[in-house]
C-alpha positions in Angstrom: -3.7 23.2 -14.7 -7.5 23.9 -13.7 -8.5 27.6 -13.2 -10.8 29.1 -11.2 -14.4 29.9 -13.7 -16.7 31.3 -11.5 -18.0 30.6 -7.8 -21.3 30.1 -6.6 -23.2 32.1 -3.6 -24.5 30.0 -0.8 -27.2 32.0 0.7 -27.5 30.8 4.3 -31.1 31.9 6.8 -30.3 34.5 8.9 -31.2 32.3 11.9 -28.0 30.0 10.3 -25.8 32.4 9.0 -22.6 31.5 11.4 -22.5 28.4 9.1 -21.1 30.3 6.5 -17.4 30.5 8.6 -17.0 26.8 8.9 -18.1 24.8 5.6 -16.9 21.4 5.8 -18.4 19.2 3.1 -20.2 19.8 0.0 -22.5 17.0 -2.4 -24.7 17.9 -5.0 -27.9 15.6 -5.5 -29.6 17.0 -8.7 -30.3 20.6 -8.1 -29.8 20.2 -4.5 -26.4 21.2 -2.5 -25.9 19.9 1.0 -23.0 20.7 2.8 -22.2 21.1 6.8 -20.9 23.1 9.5 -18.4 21.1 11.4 -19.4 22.6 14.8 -22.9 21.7 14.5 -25.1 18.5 14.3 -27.2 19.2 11.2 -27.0 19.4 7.7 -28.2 21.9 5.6 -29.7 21.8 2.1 -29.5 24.8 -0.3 -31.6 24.9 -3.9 -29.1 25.5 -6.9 -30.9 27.9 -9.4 -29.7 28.0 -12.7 -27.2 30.9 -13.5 -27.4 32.4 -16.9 -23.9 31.9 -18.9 -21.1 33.5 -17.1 -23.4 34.5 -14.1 -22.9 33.4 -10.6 -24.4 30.2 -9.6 -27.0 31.3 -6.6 -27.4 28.6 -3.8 -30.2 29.3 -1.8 -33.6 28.3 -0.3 -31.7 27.0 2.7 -33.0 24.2 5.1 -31.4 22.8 8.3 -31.8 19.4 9.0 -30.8 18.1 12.5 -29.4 14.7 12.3 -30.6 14.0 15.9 -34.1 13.7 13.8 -32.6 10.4 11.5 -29.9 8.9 13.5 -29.2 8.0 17.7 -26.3 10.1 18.4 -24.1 9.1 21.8 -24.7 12.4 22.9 -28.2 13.9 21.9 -27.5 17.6 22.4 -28.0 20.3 19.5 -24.8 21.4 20.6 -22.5 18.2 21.1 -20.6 18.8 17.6 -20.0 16.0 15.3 -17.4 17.3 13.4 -18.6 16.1 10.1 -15.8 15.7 7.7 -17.3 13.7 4.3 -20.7 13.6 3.1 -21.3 11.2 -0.1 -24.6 10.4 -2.1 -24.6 6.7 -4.0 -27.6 7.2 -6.7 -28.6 3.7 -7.2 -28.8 3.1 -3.3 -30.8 6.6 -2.5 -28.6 6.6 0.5 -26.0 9.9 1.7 -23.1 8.6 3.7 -22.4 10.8 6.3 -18.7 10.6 8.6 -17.5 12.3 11.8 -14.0 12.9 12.4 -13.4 9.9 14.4 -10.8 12.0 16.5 -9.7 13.7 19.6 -9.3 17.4 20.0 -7.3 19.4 22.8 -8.6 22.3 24.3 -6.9 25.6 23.1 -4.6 27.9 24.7 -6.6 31.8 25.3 -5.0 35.1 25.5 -5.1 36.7 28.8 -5.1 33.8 30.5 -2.2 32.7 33.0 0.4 30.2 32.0 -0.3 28.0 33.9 -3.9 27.5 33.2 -3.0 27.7 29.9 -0.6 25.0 30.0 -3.3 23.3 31.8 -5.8 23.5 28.7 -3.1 22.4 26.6 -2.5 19.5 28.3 -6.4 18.7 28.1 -7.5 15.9 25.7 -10.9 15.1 25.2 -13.4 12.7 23.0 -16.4 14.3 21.7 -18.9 11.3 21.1 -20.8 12.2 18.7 -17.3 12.6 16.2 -17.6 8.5 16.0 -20.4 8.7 13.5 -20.4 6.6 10.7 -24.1 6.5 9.2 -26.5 6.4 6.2 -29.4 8.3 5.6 -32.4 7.9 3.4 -32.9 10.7 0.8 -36.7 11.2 -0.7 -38.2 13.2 -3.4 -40.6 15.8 -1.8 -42.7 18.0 -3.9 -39.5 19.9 -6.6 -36.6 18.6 -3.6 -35.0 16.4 -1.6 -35.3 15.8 1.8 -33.9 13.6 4.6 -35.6 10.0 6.0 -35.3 7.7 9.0 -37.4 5.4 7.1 -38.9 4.7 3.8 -41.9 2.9 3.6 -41.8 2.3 0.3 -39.3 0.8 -0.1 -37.6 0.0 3.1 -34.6 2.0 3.1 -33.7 2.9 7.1 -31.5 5.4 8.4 -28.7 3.1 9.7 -24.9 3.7 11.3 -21.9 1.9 12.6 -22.6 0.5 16.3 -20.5 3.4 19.1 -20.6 4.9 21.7 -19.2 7.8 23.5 -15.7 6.9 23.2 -15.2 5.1 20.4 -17.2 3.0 17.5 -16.4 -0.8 15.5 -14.1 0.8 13.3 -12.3 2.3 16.0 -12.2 -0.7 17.6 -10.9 -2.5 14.1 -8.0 0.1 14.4 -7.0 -0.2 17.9 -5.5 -3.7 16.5 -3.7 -2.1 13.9 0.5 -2.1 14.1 0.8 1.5 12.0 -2.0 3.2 13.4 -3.0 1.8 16.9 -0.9 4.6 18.5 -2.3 7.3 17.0 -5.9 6.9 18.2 -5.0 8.4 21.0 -3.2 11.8 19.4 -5.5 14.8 18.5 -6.3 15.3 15.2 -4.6 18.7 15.1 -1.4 17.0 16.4 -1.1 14.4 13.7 -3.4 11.7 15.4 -6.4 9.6 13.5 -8.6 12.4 11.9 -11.2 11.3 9.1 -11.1 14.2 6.8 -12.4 13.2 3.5 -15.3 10.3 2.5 -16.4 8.9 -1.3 -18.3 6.2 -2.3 -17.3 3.4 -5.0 -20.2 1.1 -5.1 -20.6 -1.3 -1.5 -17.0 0.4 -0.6 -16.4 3.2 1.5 -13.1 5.4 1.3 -12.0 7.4 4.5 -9.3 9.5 3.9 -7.5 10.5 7.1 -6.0 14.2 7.5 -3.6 12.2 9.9 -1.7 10.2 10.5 0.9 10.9 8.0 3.4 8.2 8.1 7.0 9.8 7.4 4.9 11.6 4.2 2.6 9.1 3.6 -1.6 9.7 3.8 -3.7 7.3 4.6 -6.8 6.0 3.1 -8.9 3.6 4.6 -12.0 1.4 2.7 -14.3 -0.4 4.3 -18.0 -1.4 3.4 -20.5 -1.7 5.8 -23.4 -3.4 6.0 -26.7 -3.8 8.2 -25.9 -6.2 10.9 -28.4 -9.2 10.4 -30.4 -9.0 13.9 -30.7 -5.0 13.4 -32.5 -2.7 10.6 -30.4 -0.1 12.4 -27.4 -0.5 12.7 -24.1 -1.2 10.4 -21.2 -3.8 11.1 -18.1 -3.9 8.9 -17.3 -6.9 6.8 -14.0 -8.4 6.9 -12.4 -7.2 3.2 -8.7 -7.0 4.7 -5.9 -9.5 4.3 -5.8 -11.4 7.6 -10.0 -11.3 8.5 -9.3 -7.5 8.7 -12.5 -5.0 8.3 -10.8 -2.3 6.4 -8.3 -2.3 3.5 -5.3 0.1 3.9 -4.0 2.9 0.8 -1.3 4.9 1.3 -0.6 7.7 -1.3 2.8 9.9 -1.4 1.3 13.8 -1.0 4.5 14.7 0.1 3.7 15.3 3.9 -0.1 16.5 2.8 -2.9 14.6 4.4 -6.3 14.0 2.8 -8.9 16.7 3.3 -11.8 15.1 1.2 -12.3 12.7 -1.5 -15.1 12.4 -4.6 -14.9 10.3 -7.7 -15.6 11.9 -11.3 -16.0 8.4 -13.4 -13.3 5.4 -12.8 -10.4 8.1 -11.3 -10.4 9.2 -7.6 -10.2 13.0 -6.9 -7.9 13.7 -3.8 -8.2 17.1 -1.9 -5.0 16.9 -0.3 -3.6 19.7 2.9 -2.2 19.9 5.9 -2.6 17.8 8.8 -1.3 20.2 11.4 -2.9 23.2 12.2 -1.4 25.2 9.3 -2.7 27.3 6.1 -1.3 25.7 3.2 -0.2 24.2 0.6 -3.6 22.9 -0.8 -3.8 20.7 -4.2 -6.2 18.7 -5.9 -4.7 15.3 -7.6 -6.3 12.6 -9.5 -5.3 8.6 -9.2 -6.7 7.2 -12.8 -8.6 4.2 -12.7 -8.2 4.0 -8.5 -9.9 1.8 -7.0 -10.2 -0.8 -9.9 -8.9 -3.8 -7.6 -10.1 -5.4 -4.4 -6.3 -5.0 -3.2 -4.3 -2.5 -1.0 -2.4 -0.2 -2.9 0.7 2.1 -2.0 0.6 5.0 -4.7 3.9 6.7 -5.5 3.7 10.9 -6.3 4.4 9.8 -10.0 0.9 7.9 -10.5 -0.7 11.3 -9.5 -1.8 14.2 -11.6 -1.8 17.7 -10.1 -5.2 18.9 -10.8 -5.3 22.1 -9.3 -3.5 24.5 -6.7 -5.7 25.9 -4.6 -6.2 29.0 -2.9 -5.2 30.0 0.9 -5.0 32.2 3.3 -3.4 33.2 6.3 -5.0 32.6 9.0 -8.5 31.6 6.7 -9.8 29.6 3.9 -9.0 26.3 4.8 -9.9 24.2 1.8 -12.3 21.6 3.5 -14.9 20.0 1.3 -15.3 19.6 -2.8 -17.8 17.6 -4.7 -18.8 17.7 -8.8 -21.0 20.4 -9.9 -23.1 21.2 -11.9 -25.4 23.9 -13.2 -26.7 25.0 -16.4 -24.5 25.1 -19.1 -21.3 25.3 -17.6 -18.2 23.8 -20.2 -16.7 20.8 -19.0 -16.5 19.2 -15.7 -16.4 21.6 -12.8 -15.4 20.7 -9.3 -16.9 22.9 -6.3 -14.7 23.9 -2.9 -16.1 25.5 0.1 -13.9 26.4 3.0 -13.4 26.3 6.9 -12.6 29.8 8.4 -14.0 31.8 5.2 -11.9 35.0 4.7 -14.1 38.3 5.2 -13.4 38.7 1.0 -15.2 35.3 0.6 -18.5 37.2 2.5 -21.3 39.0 0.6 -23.6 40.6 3.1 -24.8 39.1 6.3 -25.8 35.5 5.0 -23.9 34.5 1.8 -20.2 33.2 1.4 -18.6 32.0 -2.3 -17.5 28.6 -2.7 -14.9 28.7 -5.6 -15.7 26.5 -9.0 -12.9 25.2 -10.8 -13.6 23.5 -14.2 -11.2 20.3 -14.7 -8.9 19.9 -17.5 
C-alpha cells in the first residue's frame, strides 16, 4: 500500500486566499501546477520550486486566470460558478481540457430559519449554466511559464467547447436518450443524480467519471471525443463512437457504492480516485485498472481487476478528497501522485494563504 512522503504548500495571493478551502482539481504542466476552486470561474496557476531532498515542495507565484477571458460562458458573471470538477493537459496537442459538473444542485437548509422555509429551500432545484462546460484551452510558453490562450497564431490552436447553453449542453442532450441514465439528469448531484467528478485524457478520447449516478454499486464512466465542428473554429461536437450512432461509450467499474471523484493516467493503466457520491466524508481510495482503456469497446470492470492503491485520508466534516494528478519535483523516488482537497481541515492551513496538498509515492 502507498504511503504518504511528503506534501507540498500551495501558497495562494492574499487577494485569493479563500481558494485554499475548496481545491477541486490539480495538473502539473512542467514546473507549473494548476488547480481550481469549484465556486469560482477561474483557474489559478502556481510555480513549483524545487524542494531539497526530504523538504517540502513550495507551490507558489500564484496567478488567476478567469476563464471568461478564453471561453463564452452561458452566464458571464465572475460569480456564476462553474463547478469545475477535471482539469487534464494532453502534451502533444498543447491543449488543457477543462469540465464542469454537468449537474444540478439544491439549495441548502440554514439554521435559524423556520421549517417551513427551510423545507421550502430544500425543495428548491436549480441549474447553474455555466456547470455545462466542456472546453479546451490553448496553453503557451511565456517568458520561464505557462500561460492560458484563446488563440494561437502560430500555430492555430483556438480555445474551443462543447455547444450549451444555460440549461444544458450536446452531451447532455446525448444523455437525455439514454435508458440507465436519462432519469437522473434531473436529480442533484448531492442526491445521487448525473455529477461529472473526475476527467483524463487518452489520446482523441475523453473520460468523465461521474460521482453519480451509482447504479446499485456501480460508477460510471463516460468517454467521448470531441472535435471542432466543421463550420466553427469554436466550438466542439461529439462524434458518434457508441454502439448504435451513440456519442459516448459507457464503463461501469464495481467501487462498491463509491463514485468517481477524479481520474489521471500514469502510462497504459487508469488511476481512479474513487468516494462518495452523497454528501458524506468517507471512505476514499485510490485504484488502478491496468492496461484500461486499451480497446475501442465498453467495458464493465469487476472489483477483482482493481488494485487498491492507496486509502486516503478524511475527515469529519472536511477534507474531501477532490482532485489528484502525477507529480513531480526534484528528485523525488518513484512515482508520486498529488491530492488536494475540498473543505481543507484548519490542520491542512499554514498561515493566512497556504494549505498542504498531500503526496503519496505509488508502489
Amino acid at each position: 500500500m502507498s504511503h504518504r512522503s511528503n506534501f507540498a504548500l500551495l501558497s495562494f495571493d492574499p487577494a485569493f486566499a479563500s481558494l485554499r478551502n475548496g481545491l477541486s482539481v490539480a495538473q502539473q504542466i512542467d514546473d507549473t501546477l494548476w488547480v481550481a476552486n469549484d465556486e469560482t470561474t477561474s483557474l489559478e496557476r502556481l510555480k513549483i520550486q524545487a524542494a531539497a531532498p526530504g523538504g517540502v515542495v513550495r507551490c507558489d507565484e500564484h496567478q488567476s486566470f478567469p476563464l471568461l477571458e478564453y471561453l463564452d460562458l452561458p452566464i458571464p458573471k465572475q460569480d456564476a460558478e462553474i463547478d469545475i470538477e477535471g482539469l487534464a493537459y494532453v502534451p502533444d496537442s498543447g491543449y488543457l481540457w477543462v469540465v464542469g459538473s454537468h449537474s444540478l444542485k439544491r439549495k441548502k437548509a440554514e439554521a435559524g430559519t423556520s421549517a417551513q422555509k427551510n423545507i421550502k429551500r430544500l425543495s428548491t432545484v436549480e441549474a447553474d449554466g455555466n456547470r455545462f462546460l466542456l472546453a479546451r484551452i490553448p496553453v503557451v510558453q511565456q517568458n520561464d511559464s505557462y500561460v492560458l490562450a484563446r488563440k494561437v497564431d502560430a500555430d492555430g490552436r483556438t480555445a474551443a467547447q462543447l455547444q450549451g447553453n444555460e440549461t444544458g449542453n450536446d452531451l447532455t442532450a446525448a444523455i437525455a436518450e439514454d435508458p440507465q441514465l436519462r432519469d437522473f439528469l434531473r436529480i442533484p448531484g448531492k442526491d445521487n443524480g448525473f455529477d461529472i467528478e473526475g476527467l483524463a485524457v487518452i489520446g482523441s478520447r475523453l473520460l468523465l467519471g461521474l460521482r453519480g449516478p451509482v447504479l446499485r454499486g456501480w460508477a460510471v464512466l463516460l468517454e467521448i471525443e470531441p472535435e471542432l465542428n466543421d463550420a466553427s473554429t469554436d466550438t466542439l461536437v461529439l462524434k458518434k463512437i457508441g454502439p448504435d450512432g451513440r456519442r459516448y461509450r459507457k464503463h461501469f467499474f464495481a467501487l462498491n457504492g463509491l463514485g468517481l471523484r477524479d481520474l489521471c493516467t500514469s502510462g497504459d493503466d487508469l488511476l481512479i480516485l474513487a468516494g462518495p457520491t452523497m454528501d458524506l466524508d468517507g471512505p476514499v481510495t485510490v485504484l488502478r485498472w491496468r492496461g484500461g482503456f486499451a480497446s475501442d469497446k465498453e467495458s464493465v470492470v469487476f472489483t477483482d481487476q482493481l488494485e487498491k492503491v492507496l486509502e486516503v485520508p478524511f475527515g469529519q466534516g472536511n477534507d474531501h478528497a477532490e482532485g489528484m494528478c502525477l507529480f513531480q519535483s526534484g528528485e523525488q523516488p518513484g512515482e508520486v501522485l498529488m491530492i488536494v482537497y475540498d473543505s481543507a481541515a484548519q490542520s491542512r492551513k499554514h498561515g493566512d494563504t497556504d494549505v498542504e496538498g498531500d503526496l503519496f509515492i505509488l508502489d
